[in-house]
Residue frames as a rotation matrix with the C-alpha (Angstrom) as fourth column:
UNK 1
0.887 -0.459 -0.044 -12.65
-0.368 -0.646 -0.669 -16.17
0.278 0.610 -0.742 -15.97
UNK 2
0.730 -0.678 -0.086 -9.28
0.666 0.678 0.311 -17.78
-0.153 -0.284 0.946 -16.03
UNK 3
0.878 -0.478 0.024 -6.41
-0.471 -0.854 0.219 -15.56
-0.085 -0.204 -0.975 -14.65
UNK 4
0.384 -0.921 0.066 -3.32
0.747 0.352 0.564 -17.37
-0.543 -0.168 0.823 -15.47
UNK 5
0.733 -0.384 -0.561 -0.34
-0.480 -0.877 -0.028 -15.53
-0.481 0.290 -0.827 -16.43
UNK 6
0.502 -0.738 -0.452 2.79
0.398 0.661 -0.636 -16.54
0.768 0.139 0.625 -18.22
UNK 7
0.426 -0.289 -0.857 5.55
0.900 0.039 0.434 -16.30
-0.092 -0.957 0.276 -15.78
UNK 8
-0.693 -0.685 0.225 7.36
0.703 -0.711 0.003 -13.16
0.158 0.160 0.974 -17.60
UNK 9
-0.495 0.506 0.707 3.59
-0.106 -0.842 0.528 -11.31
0.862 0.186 0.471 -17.37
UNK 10
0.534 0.118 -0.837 3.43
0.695 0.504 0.514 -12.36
0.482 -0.856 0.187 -13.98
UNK 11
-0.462 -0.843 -0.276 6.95
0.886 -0.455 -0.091 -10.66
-0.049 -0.286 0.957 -13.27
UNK 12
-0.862 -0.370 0.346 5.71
0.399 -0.917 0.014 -7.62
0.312 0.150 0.938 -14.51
UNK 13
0.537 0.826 0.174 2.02
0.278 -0.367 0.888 -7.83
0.797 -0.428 -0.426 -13.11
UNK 14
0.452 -0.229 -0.862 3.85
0.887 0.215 0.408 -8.19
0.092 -0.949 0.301 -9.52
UNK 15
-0.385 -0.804 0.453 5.89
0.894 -0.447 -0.034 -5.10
0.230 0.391 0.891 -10.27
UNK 16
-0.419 0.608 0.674 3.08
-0.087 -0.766 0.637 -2.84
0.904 0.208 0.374 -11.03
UNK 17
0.697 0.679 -0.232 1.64
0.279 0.042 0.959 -3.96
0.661 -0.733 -0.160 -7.93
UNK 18
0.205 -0.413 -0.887 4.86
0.935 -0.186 0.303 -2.73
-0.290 -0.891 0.348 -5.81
UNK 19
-0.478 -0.308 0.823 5.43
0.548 -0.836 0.005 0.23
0.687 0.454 0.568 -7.45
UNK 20
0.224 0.837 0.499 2.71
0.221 -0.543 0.810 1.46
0.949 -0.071 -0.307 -5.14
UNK 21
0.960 -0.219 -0.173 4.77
0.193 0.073 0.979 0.55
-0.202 -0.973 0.112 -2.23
UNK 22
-0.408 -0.838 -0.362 8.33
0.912 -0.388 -0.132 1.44
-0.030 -0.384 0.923 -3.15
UNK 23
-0.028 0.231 0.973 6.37
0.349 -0.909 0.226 5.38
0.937 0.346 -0.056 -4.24
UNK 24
0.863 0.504 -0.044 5.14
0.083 -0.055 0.995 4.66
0.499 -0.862 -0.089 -0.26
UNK 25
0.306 -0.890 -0.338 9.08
0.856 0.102 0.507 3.79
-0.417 -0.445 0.793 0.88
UNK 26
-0.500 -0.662 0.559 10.50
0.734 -0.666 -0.132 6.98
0.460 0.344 0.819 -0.93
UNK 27
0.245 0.117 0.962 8.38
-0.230 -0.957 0.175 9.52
0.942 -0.264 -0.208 0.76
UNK 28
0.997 0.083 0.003 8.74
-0.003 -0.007 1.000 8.08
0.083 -0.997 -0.006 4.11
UNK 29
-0.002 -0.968 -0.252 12.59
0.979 -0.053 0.196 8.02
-0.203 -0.246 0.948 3.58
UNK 30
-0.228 -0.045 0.973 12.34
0.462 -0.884 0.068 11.33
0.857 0.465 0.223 2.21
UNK 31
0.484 0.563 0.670 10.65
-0.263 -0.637 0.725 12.91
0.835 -0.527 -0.160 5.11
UNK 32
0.968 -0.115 -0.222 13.16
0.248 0.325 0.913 11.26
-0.033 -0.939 0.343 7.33
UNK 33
-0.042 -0.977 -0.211 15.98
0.981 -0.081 0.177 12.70
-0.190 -0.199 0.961 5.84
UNK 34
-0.011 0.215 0.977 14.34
0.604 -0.777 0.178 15.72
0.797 0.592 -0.121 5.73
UNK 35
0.595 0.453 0.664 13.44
-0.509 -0.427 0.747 16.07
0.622 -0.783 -0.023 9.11
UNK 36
0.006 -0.866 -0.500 16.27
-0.047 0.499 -0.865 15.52
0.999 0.029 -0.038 11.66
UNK 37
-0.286 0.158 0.945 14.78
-0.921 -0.319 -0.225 15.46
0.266 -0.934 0.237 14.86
UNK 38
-0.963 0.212 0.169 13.44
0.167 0.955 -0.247 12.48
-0.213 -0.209 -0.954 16.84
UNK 39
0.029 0.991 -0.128 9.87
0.184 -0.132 -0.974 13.68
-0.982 0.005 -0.187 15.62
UNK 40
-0.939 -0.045 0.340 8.58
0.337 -0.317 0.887 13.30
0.068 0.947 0.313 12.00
UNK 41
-0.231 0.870 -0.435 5.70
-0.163 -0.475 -0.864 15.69
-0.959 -0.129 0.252 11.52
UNK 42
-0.456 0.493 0.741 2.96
0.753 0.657 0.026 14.99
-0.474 0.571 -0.671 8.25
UNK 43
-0.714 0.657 -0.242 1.01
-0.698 -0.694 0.174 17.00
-0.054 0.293 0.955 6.33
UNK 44
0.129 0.748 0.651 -2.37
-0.398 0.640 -0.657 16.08
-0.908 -0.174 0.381 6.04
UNK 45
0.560 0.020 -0.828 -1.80
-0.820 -0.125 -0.558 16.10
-0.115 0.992 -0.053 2.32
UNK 46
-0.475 -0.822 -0.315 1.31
-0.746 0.566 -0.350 13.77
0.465 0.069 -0.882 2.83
UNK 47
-0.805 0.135 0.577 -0.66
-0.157 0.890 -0.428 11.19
-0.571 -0.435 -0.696 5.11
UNK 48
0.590 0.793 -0.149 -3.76
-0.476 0.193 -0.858 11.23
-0.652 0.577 0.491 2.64
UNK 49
0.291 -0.373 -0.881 -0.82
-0.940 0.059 -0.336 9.80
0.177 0.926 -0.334 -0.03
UNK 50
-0.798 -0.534 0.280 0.50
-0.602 0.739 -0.303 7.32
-0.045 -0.410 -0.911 2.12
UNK 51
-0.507 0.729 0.460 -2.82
-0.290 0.358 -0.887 6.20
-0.811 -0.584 0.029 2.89
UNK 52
0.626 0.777 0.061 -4.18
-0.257 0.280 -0.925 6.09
-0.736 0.564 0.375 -0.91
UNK 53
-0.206 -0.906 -0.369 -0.93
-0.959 0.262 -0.106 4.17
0.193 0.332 -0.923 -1.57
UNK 54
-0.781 -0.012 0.624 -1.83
-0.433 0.731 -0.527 1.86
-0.450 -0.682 -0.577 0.75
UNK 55
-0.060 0.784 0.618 -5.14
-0.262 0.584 -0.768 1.38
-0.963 -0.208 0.170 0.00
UNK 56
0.441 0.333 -0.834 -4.39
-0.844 -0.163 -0.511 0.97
-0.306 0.929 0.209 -3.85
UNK 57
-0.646 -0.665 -0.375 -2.18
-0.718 0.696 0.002 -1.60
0.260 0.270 -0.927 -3.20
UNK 58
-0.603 0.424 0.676 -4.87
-0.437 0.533 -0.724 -3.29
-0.667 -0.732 -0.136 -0.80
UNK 59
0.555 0.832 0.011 -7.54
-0.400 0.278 -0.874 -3.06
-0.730 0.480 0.487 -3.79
UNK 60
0.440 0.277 -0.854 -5.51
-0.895 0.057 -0.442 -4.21
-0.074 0.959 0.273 -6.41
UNK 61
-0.704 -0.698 0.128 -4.00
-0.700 0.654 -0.287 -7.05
0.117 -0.292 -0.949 -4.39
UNK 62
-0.554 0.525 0.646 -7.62
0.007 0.779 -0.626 -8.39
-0.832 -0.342 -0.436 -3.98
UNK 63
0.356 0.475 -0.805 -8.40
-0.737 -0.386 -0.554 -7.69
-0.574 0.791 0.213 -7.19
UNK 64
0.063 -0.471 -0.880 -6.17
-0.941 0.266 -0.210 -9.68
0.333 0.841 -0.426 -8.46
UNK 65
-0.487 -0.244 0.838 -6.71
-0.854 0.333 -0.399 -12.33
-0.182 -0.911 -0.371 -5.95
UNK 66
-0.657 0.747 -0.099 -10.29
-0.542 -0.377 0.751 -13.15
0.524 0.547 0.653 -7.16
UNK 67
0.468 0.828 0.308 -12.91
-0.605 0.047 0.795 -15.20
0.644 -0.558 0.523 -5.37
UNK 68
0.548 -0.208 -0.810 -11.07
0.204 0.973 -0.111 -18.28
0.811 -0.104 0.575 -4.46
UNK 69
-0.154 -0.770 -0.619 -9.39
0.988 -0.119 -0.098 -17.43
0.002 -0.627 0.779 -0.94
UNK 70
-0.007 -0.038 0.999 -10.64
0.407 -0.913 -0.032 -13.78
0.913 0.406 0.022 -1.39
UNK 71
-0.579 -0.347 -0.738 -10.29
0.790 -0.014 -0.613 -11.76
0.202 -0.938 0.282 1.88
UNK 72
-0.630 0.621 0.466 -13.14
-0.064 -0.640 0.766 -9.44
0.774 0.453 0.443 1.38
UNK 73
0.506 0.790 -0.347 -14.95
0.137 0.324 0.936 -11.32
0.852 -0.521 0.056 3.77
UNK 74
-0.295 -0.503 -0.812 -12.75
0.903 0.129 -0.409 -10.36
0.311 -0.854 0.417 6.68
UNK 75
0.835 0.512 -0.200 -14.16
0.506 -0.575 0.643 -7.81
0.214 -0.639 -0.739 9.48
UNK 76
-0.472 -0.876 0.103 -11.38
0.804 -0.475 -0.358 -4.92
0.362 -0.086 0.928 9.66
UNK 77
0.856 0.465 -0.227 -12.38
0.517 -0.750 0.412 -2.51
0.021 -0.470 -0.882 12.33
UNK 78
0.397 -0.643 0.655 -10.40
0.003 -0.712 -0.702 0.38
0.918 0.281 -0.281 12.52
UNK 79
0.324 -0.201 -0.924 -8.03
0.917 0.305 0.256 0.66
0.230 -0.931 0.283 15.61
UNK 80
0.899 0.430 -0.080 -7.83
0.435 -0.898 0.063 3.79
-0.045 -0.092 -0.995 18.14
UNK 81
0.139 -0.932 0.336 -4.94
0.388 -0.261 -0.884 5.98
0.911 0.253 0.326 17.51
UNK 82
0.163 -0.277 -0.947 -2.94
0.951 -0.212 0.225 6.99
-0.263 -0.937 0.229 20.66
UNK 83
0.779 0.295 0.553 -2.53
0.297 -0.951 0.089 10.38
0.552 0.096 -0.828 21.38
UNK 84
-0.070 -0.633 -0.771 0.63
0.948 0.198 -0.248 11.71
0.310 -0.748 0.587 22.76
């Protein structure tokens, strides 16, 4: 399957694909100018968004990636979170 793009449907593929990350950059500014302490606190609700921000961007960056150079094949172990 041949994925070229022209360069204007490029522009706007690339878009759609940050959109998921500026949606990610407004709540986290949001919640920092919400919260004015040296501690931001989450809902669980709020870190489940971040998090299936993230990972939509993850899947539809390798989606769009396709086989050639695909990163699918990399070993991603989760890492422990500190406790404070």
């Amino acid at each position: 399957m041949d994925r070229s793009f022209s360069p204007k449907s490029q522009s706007a593929h690339m878009e759609r694909q940050l959109a998921h990350l500026k949606i990610l950059s407004r709540l986290l500014g949001h919640e920092q100018h919400a919260q004015q302490g040296p501690k931001i606190t989450l809902s669980r609700e709020e870190f489940s968004e971040i998090q299936t921000s993230i990972d939509l961007f993850i899947e539809e960056f390798l989606r769009n990636r396709g086989p050639a150079g695909s990163l699918t094949d990399v070993d991603v172990r989760p890492a422990p979170a500190r406790v404070n």
